[in-house]
Every structure is written in structure tokens, then in C-alpha cells.
C-alpha positions as CSV (number, residue, x, y, z in Angstrom):
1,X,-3.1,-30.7,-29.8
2,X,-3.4,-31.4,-33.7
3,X,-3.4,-29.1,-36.4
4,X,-4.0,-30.1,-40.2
5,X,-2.3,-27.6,-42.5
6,X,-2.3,-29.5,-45.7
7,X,-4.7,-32.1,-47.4
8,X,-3.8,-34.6,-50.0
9,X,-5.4,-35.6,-53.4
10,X,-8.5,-37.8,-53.1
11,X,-6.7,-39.9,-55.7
12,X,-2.8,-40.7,-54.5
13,X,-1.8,-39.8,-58.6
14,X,-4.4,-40.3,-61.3
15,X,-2.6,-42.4,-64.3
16,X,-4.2,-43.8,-67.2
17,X,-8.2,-43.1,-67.5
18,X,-10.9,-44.7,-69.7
19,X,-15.0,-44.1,-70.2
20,X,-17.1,-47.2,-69.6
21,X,-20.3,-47.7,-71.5
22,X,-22.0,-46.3,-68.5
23,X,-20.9,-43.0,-68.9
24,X,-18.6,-43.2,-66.0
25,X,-14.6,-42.4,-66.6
26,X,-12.7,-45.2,-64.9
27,X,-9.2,-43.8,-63.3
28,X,-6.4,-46.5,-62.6
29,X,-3.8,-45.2,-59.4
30,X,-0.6,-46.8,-59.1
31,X,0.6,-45.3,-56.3
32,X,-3.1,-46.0,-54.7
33,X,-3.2,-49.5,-56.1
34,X,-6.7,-48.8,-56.8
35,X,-9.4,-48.2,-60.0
36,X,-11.5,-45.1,-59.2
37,X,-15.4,-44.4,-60.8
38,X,-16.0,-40.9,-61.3
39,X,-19.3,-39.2,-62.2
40,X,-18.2,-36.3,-64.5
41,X,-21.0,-34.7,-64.6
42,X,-21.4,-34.5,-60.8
43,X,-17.5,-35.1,-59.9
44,X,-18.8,-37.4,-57.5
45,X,-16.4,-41.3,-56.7
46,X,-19.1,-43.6,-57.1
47,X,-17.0,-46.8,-56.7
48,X,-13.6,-47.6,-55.9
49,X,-12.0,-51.1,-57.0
50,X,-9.1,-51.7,-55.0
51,X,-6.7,-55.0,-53.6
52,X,-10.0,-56.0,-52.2
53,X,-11.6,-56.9,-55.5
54,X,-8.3,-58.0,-56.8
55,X,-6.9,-55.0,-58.3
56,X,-2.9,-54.2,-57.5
57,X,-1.2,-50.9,-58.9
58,X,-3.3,-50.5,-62.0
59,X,-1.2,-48.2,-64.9
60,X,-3.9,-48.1,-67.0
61,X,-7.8,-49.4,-68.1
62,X,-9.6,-50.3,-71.1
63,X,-13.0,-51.5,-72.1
64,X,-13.7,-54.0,-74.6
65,X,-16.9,-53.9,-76.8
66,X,-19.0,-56.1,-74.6
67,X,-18.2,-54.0,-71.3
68,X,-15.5,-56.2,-70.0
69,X,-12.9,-53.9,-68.6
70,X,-8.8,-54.9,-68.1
71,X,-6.0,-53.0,-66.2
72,X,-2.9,-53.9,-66.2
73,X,-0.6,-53.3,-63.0
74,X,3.2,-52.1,-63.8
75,X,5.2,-53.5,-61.2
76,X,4.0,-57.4,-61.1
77,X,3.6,-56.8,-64.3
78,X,-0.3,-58.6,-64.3
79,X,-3.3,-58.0,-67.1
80,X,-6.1,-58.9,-65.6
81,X,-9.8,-57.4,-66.2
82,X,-13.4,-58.2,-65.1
83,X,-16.2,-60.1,-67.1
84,X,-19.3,-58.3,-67.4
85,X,-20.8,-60.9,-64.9
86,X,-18.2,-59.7,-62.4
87,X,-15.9,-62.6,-62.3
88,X,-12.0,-61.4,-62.4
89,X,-9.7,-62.3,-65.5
90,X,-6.1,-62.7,-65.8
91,X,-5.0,-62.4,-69.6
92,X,-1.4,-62.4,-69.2
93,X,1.1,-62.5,-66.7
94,X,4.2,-60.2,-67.9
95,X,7.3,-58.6,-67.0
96,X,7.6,-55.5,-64.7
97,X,7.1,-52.4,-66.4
98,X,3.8,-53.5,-68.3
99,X,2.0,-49.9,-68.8
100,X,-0.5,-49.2,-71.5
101,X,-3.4,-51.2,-72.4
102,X,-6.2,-50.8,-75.4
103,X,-8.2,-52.5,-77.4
104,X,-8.5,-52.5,-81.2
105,X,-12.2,-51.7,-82.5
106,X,-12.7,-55.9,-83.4
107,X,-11.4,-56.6,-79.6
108,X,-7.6,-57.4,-79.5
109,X,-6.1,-56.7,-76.6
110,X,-2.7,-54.8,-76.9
111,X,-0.1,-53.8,-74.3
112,X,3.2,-52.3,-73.9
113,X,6.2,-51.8,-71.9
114,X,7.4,-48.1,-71.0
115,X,10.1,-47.5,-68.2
116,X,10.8,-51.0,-67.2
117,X,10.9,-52.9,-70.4
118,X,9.9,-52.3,-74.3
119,X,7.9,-55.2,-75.5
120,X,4.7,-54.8,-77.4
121,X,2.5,-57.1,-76.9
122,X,-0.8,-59.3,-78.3
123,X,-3.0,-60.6,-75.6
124,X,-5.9,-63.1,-75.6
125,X,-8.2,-61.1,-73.4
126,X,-9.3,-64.4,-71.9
127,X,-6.0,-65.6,-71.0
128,X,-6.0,-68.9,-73.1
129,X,-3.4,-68.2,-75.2
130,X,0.7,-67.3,-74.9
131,X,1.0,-63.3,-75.6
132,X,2.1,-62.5,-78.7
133,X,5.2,-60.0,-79.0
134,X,4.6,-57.7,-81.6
135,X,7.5,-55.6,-81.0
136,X,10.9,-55.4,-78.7
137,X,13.2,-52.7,-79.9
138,X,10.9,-49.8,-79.6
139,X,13.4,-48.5,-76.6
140,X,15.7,-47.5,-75.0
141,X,13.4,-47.2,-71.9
142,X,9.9,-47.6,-73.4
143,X,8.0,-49.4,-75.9
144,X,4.9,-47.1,-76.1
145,X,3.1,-45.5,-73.4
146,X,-0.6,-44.9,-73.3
147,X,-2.2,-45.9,-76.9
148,X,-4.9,-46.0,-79.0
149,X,-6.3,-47.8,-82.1
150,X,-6.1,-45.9,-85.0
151,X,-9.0,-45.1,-88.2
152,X,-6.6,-47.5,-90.5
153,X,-6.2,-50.4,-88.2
154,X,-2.9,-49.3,-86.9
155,X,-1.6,-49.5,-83.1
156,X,-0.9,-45.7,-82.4
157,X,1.4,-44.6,-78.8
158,X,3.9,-41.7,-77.9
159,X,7.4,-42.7,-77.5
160,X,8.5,-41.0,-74.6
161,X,11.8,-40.3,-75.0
162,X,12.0,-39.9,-79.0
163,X,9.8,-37.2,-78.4
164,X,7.2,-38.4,-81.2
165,X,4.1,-40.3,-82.1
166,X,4.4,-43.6,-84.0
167,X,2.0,-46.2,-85.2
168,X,2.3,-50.2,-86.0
169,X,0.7,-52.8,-88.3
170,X,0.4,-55.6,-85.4
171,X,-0.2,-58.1,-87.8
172,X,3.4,-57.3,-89.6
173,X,5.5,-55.1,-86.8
174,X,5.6,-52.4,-89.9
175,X,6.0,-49.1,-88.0
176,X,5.9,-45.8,-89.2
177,X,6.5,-41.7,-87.5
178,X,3.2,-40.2,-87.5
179,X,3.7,-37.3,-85.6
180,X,7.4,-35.3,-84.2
181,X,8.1,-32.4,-82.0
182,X,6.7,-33.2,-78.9
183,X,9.0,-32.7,-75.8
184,X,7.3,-35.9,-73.9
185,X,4.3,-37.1,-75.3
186,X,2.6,-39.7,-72.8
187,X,-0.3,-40.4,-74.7
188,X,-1.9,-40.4,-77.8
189,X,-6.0,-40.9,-78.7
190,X,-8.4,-40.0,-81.4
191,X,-11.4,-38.7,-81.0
192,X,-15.2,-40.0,-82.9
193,X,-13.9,-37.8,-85.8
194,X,-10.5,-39.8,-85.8
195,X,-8.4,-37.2,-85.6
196,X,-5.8,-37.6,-83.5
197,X,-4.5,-36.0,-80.0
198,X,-1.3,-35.6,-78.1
199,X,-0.7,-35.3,-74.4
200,X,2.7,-33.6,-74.2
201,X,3.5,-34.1,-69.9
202,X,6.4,-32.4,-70.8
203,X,4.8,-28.5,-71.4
204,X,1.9,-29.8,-70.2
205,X,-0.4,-29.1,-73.2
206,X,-3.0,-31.0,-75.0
207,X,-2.5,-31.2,-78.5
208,X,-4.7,-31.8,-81.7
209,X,-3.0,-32.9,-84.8
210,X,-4.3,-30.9,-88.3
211,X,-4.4,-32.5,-91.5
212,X,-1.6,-30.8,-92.7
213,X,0.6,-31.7,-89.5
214,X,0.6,-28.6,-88.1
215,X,-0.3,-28.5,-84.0
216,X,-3.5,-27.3,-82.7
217,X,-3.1,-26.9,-78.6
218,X,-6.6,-27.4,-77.1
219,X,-5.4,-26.6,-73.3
220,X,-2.1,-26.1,-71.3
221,X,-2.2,-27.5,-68.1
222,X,0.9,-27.8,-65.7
223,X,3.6,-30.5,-66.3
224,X,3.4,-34.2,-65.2
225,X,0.3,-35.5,-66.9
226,X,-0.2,-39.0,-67.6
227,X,-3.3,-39.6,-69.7
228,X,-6.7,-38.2,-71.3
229,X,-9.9,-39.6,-72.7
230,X,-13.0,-38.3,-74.6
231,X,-16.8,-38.7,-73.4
232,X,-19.3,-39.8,-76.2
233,X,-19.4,-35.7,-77.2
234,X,-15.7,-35.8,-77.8
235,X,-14.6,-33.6,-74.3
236,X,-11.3,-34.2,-73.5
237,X,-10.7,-35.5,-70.0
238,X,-7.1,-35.2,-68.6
239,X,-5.2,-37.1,-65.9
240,X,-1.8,-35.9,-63.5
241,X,-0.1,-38.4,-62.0
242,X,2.0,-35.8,-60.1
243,X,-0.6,-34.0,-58.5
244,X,-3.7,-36.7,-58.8
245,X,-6.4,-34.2,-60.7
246,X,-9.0,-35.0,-63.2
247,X,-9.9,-31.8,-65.5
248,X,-12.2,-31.5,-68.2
249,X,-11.3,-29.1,-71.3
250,X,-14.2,-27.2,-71.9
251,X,-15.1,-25.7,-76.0
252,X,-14.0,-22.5,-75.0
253,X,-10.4,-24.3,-73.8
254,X,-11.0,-23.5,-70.1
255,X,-10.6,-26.0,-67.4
256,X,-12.9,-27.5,-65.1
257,X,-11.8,-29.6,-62.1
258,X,-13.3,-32.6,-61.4
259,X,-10.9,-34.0,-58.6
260,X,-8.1,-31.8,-56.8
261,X,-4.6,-32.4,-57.1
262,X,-2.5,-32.6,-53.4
263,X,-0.2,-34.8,-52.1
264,X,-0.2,-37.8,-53.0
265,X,2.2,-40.4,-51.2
266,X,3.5,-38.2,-48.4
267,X,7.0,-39.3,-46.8
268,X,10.1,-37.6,-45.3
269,X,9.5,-34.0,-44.1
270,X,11.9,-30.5,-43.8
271,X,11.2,-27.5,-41.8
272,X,12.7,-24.2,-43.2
273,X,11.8,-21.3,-41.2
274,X,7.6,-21.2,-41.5
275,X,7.9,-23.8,-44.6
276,X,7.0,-27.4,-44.5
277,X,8.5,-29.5,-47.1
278,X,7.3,-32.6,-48.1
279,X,8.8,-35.5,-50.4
280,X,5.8,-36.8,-52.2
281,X,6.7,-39.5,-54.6
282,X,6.2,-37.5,-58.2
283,X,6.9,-33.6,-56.3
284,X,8.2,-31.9,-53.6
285,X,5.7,-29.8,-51.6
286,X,6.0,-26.6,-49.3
287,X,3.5,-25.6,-47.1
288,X,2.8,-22.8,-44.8
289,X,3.0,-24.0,-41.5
């Protein structure tokens, strides 16, 4: 007979995460290969996009103005997106290692390399035109990871392994520090106020930057985040790509859980005594057997 002692994550590791114009959040997999539509005010999957409709290993999703949306896939390295009539868009075809997408508030299309390459890149959303490189010493190891446009027209992202926040004119490659002292900052937004936020995967915590530069953290969650957005009402949402969750940060700085974490790409197995170990991709996992 069968027995089920453990469940996995209803999303195999959630990574980068964007609302749509429908009030939806939009959560790209890689490990899943697949775009899931969350309802966050029932926690209810509403849609899944996955190799079906043309979607492979998404990294991250953005929206432009007009509701188009774009992914971009890491490993082949593809930026592709959807009209708003439905019909599937390739804007570029890069490198492995292509990772965070956004869009600038007049509809540029920016993307970076992190872990397999360091390129930044501008893209014509509609694929007509050569990408742009903005940017290709931003390394070792990673351009920038999950980014944001910024109040002054600037190209804001985390440098992973510098362990700080930096920004770039596109139009010039001028780059500046904005913000240091993070152990590994994956990501970096502003909220309708335009002040800007850190995820920090490294301790875990969300982290609101003050006018004077001092650090504000909002929530502490565990280690191995990968992203976060805000609704229209500025509520942080917050992605792990370890354990495959989606939480909310509520006013009062609790947590709510939206999706579960669990495994998320179970393999090779170990049994210690009345321990089951399992190798899952981003974490080793013991269960009770």
C-alpha cells in the first residue's frame, strides 16, 4: 500500500512576481516552467500559462502600459510576452542567464543578466529591432537582478554579490550607488510614493529605504526569497524561490500566506533512522516518516 507523508508547493519555486491591470499578481516558475495567476484576495490560481501557451522557464514578468505582459526565460535565454489580443511576442532572443525584466513608465523594455552573464539590455518590446546593450561590466556573476524604474528616470536593481543597490541613466550607462549594506539584495521596487524597497534573500527581510538612508525593515521572512511587488494600495507581496510561497505583509508587519511553501523539484532520497531526506533543487528536506 501507499502512504503520502509529505506534499509539495503548489508552485515548484515562486521567482519573480508582477500585478496586472486586473488586479491579479502574475508569478513566473522556473523550475515549473510555468506563469501562475493568483487571486490575492481569495488566494485562489485562476490561470496557469505554461509550455502549452508558449511559456518555457519564465525568471521574471512585467506589464507594459497597455496590458501587454513579457517574461523572459533564463536558460534559453528568450523575451517573449503576449499582446493584449492574445497573440505571443518574441522581443529578443539572448544569452543564457537573461533574468530580470521591467518596463520604464514611457514603455522601454529593459533586461538584465544575473548568474549566467552581466549584460544590460534595451529591448524593442515588439522584437523589430537589435537589443541595445546598455551595460556589460556590472559583474562578476550578475548584471542586475530583479529591477525597477526609478522617480528620476533611472534603471534601479540589486547587485547580488556587491551587496548594494545601484541605478543607471540607460540613455548614457552613467551609474551611480544608491543604496549599501545589504547581505544579498535580490530585488529592488518603489512603491506609488517612490520610495524605494529592498529584498535582502540573504536575512530574509524586506526593507524600506528612509530619506536619510537609514533602513526601515517592513517584515523578516526566512532566507531564499526571490522577488516582491506592491498592489494598487502599496501592500508588499513577497516571493521564495526555495520554498515556492507567496505572502503578503500586512500594516501591522504580520504575514499572511497566500500559497504554501513545500518541496518543490523533488529528487534523490536518504533514510536516517525515522527521517526522510529529500534533495529538492534550492533545499534539503527532512520528513517524519
Amino acid at each position: 500500500s501507499l502512504e503520502v507523508i509529505a506534499n509539495g508547493a503548489y508552485i515548484t519555486g515562486a521567482n519573480g512576481i508582477f500585478f496586472g491591470p486586473d488586479g491579479l499578481l502574475y508569478v513566473a516558475s522556473v523550475v515549473g516552467s510555468d506563469l501562475t495567476v493568483i487571486d490575492p484576495e481569495t488566494s485562489e490560481i485562476v490561470k496557469r500559462y505554461t509550455a502549452a501557451d508558449g511559456v518555457f522557464g519564465p525568471d521574471d514578468v512585467a506589464f507594459a502600459s497597455d496590458g501587454a505582459f513579457y517574461w523572459i526565460s533564463i536558460l534559453p535565454g528568450e523575451v517573449a510576452g503576449f499582446s493584449t489580443d492574445g497573440a505571443r511576442i518574441v522581443a529578443a532572443q539572448l544569452s543564457p542567464g537573461s533574468n530580470p525584466i521591467t518596463f520604464s513608465d514611457d514603455d522601454r523594455l529593459f533586461v538584465s543578466q544575473c548568474f549566467l552573464g552581466t549584460n544590460v539590455y534595451e529591448l524593442a518590446p515588439a522584437g523589430v529591432e537589435a537589443p541595445r546593450l546598455i551595460a556589460d561590466d556590472l559583474g562578476p556573476g550578475c548584471g542586475l537582478n530583479g529591477m525597477d524604474w526609478g522617480p528620476d528616470d533611472r534603471l534601479y536593481g540589486p547587485r547580488w554579490f556587491h551587496g548594494e543597490v545601484g541605478s543607471l541613466d540607460v540613455d548614457t550607462g552613467e551609474r551611480r550607488v544608491e543604496a549599501t549594506g545589504f547581505t544579498t539584495p535580490a530585488a529592488s521596487k518603489f512603491d506609488s510614493e517612490d520610495i524605494l524597497h529592498v529584498l535582502d534573500t540573504g536575512t530574509g527581510e524586506l526593507i524600506r529605504m528612509e530619506a536619510d538612508g537609514s533602513k526601515t525593515v517592513l517584515a523578516t521572512l526566512t532566507p531564499g526569497l526571490d522577488n516582491f511587488a506592491f498592489d494598487a494600495a502599496d501592500t508588499a507581496y513577497i516571493s521564495s524561490y526555495t520554498d515556492g510561497f507567496i505572502k503578503r505583509v500586512n500594516a501591522d508587519g504580520s504575514l499572511t500566506e497566500l500559497q504554501p511553501g513545500g518541496m518543490a523539484h523533488p529528487a534523490g532520497l536518504a533514510v536516517i533512522e525515522d527521517t526522510v531526506w529529500v534533495a529538492d533543487i534550492s533545499a534539503i528536506r527532512g520528513y517524519d516518516r
